[in-house]
C-alpha positions as CSV (number, residue, x, y, z in Angstrom):
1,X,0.0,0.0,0.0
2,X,2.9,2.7,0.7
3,X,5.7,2.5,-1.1
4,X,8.5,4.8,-1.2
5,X,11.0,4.4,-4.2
6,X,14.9,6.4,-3.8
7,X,16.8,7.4,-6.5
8,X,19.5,9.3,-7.3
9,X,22.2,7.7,-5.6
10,X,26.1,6.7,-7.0
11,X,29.2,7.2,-7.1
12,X,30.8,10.2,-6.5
13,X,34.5,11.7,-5.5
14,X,35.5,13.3,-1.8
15,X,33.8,17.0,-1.9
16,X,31.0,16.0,-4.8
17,X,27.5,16.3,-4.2
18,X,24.6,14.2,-5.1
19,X,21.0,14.8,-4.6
20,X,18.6,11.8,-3.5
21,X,15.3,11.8,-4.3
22,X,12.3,9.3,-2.6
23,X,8.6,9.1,-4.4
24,X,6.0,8.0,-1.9
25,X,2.9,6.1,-3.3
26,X,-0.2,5.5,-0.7
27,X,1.3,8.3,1.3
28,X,0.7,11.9,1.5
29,X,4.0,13.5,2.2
30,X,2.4,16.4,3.4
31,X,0.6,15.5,6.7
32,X,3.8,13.3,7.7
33,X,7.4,13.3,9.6
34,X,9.8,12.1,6.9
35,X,14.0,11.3,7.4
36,X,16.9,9.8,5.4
37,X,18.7,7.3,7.3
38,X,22.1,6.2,6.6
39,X,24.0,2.3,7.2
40,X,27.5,2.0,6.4
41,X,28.9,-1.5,6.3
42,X,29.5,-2.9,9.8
43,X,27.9,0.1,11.4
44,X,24.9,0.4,12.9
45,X,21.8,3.0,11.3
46,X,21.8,6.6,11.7
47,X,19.3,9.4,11.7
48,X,20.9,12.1,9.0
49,X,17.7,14.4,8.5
50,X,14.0,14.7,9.1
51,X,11.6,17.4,8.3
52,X,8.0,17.7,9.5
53,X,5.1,18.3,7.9
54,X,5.1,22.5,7.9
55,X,8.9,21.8,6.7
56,X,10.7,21.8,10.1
57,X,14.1,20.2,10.0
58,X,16.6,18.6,12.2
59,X,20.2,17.1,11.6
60,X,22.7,14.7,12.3
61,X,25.6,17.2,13.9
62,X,28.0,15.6,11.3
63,X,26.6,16.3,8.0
64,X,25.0,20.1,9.4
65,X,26.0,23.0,6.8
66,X,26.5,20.3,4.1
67,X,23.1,18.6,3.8
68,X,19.9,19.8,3.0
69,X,16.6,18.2,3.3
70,X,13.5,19.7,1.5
71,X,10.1,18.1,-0.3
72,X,8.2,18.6,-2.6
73,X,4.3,18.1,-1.6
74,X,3.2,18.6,-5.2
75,X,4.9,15.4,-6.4
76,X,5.1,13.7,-2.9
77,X,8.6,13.3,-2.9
78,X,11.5,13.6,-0.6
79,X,14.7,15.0,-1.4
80,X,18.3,15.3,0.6
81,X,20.9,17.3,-1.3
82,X,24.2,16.0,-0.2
83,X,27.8,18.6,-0.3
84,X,30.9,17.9,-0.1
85,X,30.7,14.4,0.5
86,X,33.0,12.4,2.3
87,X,34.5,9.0,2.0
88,X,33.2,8.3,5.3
89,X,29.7,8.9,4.5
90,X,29.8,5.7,1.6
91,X,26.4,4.2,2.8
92,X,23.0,2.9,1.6
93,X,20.8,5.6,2.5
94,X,17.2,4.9,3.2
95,X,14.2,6.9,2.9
96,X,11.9,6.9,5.8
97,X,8.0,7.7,6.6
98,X,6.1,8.4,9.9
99,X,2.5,6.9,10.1
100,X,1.9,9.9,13.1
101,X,0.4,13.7,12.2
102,X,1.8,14.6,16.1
103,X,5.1,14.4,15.1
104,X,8.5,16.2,14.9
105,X,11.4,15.9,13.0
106,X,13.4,13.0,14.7
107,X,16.3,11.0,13.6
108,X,15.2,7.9,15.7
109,X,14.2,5.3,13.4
110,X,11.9,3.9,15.8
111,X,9.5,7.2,14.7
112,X,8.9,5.7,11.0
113,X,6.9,3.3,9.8
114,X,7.9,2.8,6.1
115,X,10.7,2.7,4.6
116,X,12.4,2.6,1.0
117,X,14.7,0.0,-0.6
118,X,17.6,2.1,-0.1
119,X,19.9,4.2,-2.5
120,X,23.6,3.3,-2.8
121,X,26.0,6.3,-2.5
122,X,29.5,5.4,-2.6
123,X,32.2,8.5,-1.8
124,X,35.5,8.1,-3.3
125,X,38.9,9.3,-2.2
């Protein structure tokens, strides 16, 4: 019933950007707390940035001044631009969907309900 596709990801050198993208179907991104999440190999999941329904955001301390996490109601879709990447950041990235109006932006995972496939991005030295 919900679905939520990302796209957008690859490969990309230290200090590159790429912009991810996440279509949600059966879901109105408007009246919802959405977030990207991040898993690096042999690390556990991280919270990188949510935004609430009236476009309220909150960030991960590390990727602050770099990242930017926006939406577009219109085409229900979920966006995180990403800046000078690092090699650190190589992760799957995973778009997230709360299931809650009360919300705000929170980088727990525990707070979403769906979730995406998950969008490769791989930062080069």
């Amino acid at each position: 019933q919900v679905q939520l596709v990302e796209s957008g990801g690859g490969s990309v050198q230290a200090g590159g950007s790429l912009r991810l993208s996440c279509t949600a179907s059966g879901y109105t991104t408007s009246r919802y707390c959405m977030a990207w999440f991040r898993q690096a190999p042999g690390k556990e999941r991280e919270g990188v940035a949510a935004i609430d329904r009236f476009v309220g955001t909150t960030y991960a301390d590390s990727v602050k001044g770099r990242f930017t996490i926006s939406k577009d109601n219109a085409k229900n879709t979920l966006f995180l631009q990403m800046n000078s990447l690092k090699p650190e950041e190589t992760a799957m990235y995973y778009c997230a969907a709360g299931a809650s109006t009360y919300c705000a932006p929170s980088l727990s995972a525990t707070r979403y309900a769906y979730w995406g496939q998950g969008a490769q991005v791989t930062v080069s030295s």
